[in-house]
One Martini backbone bead per residue (centre of mass of N, CA, C, O) as a GRO file, in nm:
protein
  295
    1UNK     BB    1   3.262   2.216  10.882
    2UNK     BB    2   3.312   2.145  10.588
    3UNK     BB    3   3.224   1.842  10.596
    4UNK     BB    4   2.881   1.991  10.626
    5UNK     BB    5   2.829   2.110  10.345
    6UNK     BB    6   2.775   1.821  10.144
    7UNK     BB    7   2.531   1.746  10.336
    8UNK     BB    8   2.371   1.976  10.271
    9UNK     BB    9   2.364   1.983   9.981
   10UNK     BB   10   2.235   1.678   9.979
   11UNK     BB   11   1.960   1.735  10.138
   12UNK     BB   12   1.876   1.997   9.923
   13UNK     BB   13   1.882   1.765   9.665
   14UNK     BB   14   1.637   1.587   9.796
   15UNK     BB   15   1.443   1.752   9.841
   16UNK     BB   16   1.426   1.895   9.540
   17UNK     BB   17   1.354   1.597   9.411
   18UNK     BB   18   1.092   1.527   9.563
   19UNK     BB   19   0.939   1.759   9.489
   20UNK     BB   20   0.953   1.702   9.176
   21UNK     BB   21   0.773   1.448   9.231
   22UNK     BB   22   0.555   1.553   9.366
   23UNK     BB   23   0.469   1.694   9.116
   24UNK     BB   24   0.443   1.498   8.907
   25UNK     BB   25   0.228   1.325   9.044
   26UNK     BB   26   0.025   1.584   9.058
   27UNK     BB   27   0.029   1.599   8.775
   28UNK     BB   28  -0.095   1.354   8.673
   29UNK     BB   29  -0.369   1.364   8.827
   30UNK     BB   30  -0.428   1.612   8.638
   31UNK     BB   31  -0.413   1.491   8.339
   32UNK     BB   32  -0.293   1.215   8.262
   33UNK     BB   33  -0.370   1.045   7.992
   34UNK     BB   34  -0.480   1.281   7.775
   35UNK     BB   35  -0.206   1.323   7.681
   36UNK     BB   36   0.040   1.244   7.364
   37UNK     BB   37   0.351   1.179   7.218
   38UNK     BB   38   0.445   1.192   6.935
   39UNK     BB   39   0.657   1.000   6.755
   40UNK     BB   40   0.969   0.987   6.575
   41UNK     BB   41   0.794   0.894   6.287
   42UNK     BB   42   0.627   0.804   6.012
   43UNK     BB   43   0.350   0.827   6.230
   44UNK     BB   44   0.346   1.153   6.265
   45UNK     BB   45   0.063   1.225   6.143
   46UNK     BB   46  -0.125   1.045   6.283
   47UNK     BB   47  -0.060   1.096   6.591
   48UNK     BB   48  -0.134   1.392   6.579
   49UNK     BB   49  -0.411   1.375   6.466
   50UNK     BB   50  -0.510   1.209   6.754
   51UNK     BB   51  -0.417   1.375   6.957
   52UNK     BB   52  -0.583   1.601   6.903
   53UNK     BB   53  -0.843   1.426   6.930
   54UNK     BB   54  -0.802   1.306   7.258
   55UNK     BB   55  -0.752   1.621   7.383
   56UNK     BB   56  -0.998   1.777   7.256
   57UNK     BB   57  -1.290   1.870   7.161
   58UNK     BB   58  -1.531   1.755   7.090
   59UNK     BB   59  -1.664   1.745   6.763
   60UNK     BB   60  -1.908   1.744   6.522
   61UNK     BB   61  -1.696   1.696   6.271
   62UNK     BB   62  -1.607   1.394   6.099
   63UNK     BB   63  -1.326   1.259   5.926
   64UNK     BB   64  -1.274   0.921   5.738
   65UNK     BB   65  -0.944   0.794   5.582
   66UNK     BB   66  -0.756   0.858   5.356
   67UNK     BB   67  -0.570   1.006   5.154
   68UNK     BB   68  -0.768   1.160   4.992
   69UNK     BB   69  -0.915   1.288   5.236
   70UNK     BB   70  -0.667   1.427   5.361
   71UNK     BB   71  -0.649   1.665   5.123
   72UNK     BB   72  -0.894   1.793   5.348
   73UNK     BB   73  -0.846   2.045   5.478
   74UNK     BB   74  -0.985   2.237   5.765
   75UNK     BB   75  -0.967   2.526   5.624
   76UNK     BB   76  -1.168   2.449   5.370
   77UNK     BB   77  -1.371   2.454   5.599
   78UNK     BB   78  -1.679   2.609   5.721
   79UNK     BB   79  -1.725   2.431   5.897
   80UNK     BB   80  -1.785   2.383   6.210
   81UNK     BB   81  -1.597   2.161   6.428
   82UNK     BB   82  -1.382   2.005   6.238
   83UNK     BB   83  -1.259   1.719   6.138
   84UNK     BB   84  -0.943   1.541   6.031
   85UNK     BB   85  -0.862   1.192   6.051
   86UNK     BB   86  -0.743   1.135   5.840
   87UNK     BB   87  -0.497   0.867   5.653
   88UNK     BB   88  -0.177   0.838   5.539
   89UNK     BB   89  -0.193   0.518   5.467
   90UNK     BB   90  -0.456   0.418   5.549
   91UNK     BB   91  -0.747   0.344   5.732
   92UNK     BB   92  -1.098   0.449   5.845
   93UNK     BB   93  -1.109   0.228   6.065
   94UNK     BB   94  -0.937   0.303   6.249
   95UNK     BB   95  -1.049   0.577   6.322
   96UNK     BB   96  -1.324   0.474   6.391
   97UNK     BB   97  -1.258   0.258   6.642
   98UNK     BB   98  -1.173   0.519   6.782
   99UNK     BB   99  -1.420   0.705   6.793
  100UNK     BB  100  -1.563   0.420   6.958
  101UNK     BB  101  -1.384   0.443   7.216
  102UNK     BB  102  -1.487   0.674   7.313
  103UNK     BB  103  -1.689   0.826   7.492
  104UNK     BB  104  -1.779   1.028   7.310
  105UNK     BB  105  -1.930   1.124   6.993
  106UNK     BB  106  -1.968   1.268   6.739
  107UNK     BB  107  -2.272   1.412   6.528
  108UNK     BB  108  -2.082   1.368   6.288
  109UNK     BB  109  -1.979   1.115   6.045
  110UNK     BB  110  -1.735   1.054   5.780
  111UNK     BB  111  -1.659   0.762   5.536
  112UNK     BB  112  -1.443   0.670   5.352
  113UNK     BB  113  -1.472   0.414   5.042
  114UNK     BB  114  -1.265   0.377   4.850
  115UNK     BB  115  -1.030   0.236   5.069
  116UNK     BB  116  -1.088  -0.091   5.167
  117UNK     BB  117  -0.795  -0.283   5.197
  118UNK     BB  118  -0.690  -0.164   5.457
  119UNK     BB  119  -0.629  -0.237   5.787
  120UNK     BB  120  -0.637  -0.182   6.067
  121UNK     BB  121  -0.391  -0.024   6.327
  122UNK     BB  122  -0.341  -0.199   6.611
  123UNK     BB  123  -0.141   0.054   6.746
  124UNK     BB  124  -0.312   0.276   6.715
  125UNK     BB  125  -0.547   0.210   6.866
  126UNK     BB  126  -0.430   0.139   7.106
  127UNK     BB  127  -0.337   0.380   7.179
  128UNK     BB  128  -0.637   0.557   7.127
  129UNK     BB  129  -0.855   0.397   7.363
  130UNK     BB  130  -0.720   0.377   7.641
  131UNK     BB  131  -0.514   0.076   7.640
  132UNK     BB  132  -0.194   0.201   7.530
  133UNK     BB  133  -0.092   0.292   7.825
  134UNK     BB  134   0.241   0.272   7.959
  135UNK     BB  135   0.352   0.518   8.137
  136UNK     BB  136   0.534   0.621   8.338
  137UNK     BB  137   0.417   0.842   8.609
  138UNK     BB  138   0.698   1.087   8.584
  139UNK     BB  139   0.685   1.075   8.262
  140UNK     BB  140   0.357   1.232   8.190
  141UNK     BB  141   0.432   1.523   8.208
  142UNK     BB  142   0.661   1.569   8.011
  143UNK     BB  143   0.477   1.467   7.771
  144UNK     BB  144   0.237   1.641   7.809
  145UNK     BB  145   0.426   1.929   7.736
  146UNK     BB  146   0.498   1.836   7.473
  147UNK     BB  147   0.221   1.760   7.349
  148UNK     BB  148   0.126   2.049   7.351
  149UNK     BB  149   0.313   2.173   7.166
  150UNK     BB  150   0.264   1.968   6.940
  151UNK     BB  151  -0.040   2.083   6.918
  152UNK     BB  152   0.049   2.390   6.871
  153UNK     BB  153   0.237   2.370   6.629
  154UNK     BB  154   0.037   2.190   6.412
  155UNK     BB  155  -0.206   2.340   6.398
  156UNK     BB  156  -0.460   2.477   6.211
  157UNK     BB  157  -0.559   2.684   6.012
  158UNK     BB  158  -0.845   2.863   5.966
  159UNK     BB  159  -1.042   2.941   5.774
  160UNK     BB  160  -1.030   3.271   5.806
  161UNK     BB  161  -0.698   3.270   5.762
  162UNK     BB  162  -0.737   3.142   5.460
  163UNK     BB  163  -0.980   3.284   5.246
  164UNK     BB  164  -0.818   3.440   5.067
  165UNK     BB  165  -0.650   3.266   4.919
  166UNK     BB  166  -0.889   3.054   4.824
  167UNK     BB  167  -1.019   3.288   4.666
  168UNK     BB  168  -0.764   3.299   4.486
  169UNK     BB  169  -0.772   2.963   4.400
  170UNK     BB  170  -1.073   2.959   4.264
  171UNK     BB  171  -1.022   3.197   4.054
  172UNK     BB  172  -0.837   2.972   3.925
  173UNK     BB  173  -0.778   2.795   3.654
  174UNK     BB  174  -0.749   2.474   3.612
  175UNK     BB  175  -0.493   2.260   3.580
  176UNK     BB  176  -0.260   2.157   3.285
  177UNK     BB  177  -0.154   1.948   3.372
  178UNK     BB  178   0.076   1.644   3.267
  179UNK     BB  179  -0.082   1.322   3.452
  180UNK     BB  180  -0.006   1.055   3.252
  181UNK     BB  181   0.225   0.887   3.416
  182UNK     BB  182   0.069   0.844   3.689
  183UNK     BB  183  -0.197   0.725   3.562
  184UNK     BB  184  -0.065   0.465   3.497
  185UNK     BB  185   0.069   0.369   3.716
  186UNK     BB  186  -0.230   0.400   3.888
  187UNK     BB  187  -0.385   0.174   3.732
  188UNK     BB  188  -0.171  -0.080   3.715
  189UNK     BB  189  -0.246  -0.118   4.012
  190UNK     BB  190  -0.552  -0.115   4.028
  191UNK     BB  191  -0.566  -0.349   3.849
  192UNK     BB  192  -0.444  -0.567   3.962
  193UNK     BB  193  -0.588  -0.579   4.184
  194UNK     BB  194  -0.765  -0.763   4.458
  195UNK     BB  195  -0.998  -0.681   4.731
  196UNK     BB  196  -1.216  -0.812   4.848
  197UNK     BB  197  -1.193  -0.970   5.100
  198UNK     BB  198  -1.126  -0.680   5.246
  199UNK     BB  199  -1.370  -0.505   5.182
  200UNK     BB  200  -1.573  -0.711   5.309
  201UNK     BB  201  -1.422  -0.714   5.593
  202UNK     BB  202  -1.482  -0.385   5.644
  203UNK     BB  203  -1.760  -0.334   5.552
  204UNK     BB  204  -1.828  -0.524   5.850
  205UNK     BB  205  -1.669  -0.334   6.029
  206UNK     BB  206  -1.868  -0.073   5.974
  207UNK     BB  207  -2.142  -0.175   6.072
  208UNK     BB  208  -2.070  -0.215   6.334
  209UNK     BB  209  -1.964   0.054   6.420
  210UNK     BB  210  -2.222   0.216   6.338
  211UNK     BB  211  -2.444   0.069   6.556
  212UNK     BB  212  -2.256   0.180   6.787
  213UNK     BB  213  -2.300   0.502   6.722
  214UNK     BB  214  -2.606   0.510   6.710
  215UNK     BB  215  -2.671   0.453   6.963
  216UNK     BB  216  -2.487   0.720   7.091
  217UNK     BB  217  -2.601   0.944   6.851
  218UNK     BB  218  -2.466   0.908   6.593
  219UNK     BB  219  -2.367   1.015   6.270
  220UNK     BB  220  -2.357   0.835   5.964
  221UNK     BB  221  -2.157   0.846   5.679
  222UNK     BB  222  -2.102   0.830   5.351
  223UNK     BB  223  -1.821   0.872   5.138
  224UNK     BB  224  -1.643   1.018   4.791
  225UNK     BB  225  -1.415   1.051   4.652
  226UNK     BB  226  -1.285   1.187   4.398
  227UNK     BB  227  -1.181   1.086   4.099
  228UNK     BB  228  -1.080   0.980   3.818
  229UNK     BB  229  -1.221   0.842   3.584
  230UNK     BB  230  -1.045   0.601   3.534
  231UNK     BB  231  -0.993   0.513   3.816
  232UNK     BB  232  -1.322   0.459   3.850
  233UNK     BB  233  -1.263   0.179   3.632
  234UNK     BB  234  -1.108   0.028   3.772
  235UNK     BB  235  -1.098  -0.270   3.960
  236UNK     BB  236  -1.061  -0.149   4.221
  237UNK     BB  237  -1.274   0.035   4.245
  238UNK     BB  238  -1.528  -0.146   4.121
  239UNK     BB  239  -1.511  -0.362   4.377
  240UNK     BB  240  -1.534  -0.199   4.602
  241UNK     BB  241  -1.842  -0.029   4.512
  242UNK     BB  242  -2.003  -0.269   4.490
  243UNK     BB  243  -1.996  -0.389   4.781
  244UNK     BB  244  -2.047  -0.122   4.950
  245UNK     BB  245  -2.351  -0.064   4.799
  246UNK     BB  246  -2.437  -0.359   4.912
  247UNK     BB  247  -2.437  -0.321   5.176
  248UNK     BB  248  -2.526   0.013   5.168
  249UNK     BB  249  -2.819   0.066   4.982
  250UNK     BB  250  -2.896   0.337   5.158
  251UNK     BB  251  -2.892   0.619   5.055
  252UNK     BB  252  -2.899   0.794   5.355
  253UNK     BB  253  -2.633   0.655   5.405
  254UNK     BB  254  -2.527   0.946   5.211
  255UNK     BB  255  -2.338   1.191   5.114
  256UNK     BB  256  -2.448   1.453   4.929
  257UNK     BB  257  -2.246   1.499   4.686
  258UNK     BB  258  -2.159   1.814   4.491
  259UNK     BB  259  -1.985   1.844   4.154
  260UNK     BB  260  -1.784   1.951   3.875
  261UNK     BB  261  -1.551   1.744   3.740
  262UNK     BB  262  -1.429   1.976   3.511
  263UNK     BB  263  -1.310   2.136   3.799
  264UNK     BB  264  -1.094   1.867   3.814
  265UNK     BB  265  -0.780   1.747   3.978
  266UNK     BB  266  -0.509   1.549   3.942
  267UNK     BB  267  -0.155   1.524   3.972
  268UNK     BB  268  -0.074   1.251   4.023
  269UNK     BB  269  -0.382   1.080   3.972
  270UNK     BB  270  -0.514   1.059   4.280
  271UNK     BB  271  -0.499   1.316   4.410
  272UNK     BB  272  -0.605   1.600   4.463
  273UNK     BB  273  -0.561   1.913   4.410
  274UNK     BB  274  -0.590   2.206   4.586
  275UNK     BB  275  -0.826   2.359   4.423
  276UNK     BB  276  -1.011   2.064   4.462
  277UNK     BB  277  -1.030   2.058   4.748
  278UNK     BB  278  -1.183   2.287   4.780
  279UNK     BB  279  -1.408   2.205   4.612
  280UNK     BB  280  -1.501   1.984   4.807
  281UNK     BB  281  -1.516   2.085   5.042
  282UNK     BB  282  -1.747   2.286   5.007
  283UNK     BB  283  -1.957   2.007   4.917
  284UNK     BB  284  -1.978   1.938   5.188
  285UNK     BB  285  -2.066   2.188   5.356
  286UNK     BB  286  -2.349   2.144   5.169
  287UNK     BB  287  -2.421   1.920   5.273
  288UNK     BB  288  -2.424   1.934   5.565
  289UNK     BB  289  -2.623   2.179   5.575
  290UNK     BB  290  -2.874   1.996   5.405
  291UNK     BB  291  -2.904   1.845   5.678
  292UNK     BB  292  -3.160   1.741   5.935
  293UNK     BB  293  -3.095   1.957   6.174
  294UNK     BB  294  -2.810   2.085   6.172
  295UNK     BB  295  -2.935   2.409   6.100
   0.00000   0.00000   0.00000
């Protein structure tokens, strides 16, 4: 009888060892590869910010570009339904060809244009493109709930329950931080480099991708974030500004932000500081609410 235990034993633990096999096989085919688990690494913003996007239900506008855009959190726009998929330290490139890899496109693209030196990610597009998966199938569902709580925990506040701080940050006058160590830094490369090559080949990739997803219903714009009047000046800046809208010099083709420049600042010297981005977003809101058939 004893000897009978250990068998008992092993009978059962292989028993609930196959159910457990047996469910996970059954969460794949109900999953699939869905959801992806960001990885711990320096491309957790990158990774989450798509990993959302190819998640959950396609938005009405999203927002495509660099660190610039980035710092439009999405919580600033009272547009509906939008998303921000800037890339810090990416390139809008990426974006694009991700959104344009998806079934469905959403109905306004927004692709920010200060920045196209940086060329596309294929590590990322490879991942959310839909041919960069090849998780075993057993442990797919294990990364599916991970990825779900990671998505449910990174989630940004809504415009609503940001509204009341927003409007405490808008009634304070602009900040009168002295960023002028930050934007000589920040001259100083933008004057040294010369991007020509690489935007471009941006600007025509960008060009391409454009015609691919006007075809299938999507409205793209272009538009520019602002920058501080001297970034505005450097090298880098203006052969970028000249290359793409002598590419795209169809005004309609670019989103009509209006802004009070003397009511922004950069902290930094190169990126908005909090209550001036929350000032671009409320002008995008109202650009694209003035688009025809939108509203």
């Amino acid at each position: 009888m004893p000897a009978t235990f250990p068998l008992r034993w092993f009978a059962k633990f292989g028993i609930a060892a196959l159910g457990l096999l047996l469910a996970c096989a059954l969460a794949t085919a109900w999953f699939g590869n869905t959801l992806q688990l960001p990885s711990t690494t320096t491309r957790d913003g990158t990774l989450i910010t798509m990993n959302r996007y190819v998640t959950e239900p396609i938005p009405d506008v999203v927002l495509l570009g660099s660190s610039l855009t980035f710092r439009l959190k999405e919580e600033y726009f009272a547009t509906p339904a939008l998303r921000n998929l800037a890339l810090a330290a990416g390139s809008p490139v990426t974006g694009l060809e991700i959104v344009a890899s998806q079934p469905r496109p959403p109905k306004i693209i927004l692709v920010e244009t200060n920045i196209l030196s940086r060329a596309a990610d294929p590590a990322v597009v490879a991942r959310y493109s839909g041919s960069g998966s090849s998780q075993p199938m057993f442990l797919r569902p294990i990364r599916t709930a991970i990825a779900a709580y990671e998505n449910w925990n990174h989630a940004p506040l809504t415009h609503a329950q940001a509204a009341v701080a927003l409007g405490r940050l808008l009634a304070q006058p602009p900040s009168e931080f002295d960023n002028h160590i930050y934007l000589e830094r920040a001259l100083q490369q933008e004057n040294a480099d010369d991007p020509t090559a690489a935007v471009r080949r941006n600007a025509k990739r960008i060009e391409e991708l454009i015609a691919t997803l006007e075809q299938r219903g999507a409205q793209v714009l272009l538009f520019e974030t602002p920058v501080s009047a001297q970034l505005e000046q450097s090298r880098s800046a203006r052969i970028t500004h000249e290359i793409v809208h002598a590419r795209f010099p169809d005004p309609d083709r670019w989103l009509r932000v209006v802004f009070t420049r003397s009511e922004l600042r950069w902290s930094d010297g190169v990126h908005l500081d909090e209550r001036s981005a929350v000032i671009v977003a409320h002008s995008i809101d109202q650009a694209l609410a003035s688009l025809p058939g939108k509203r």
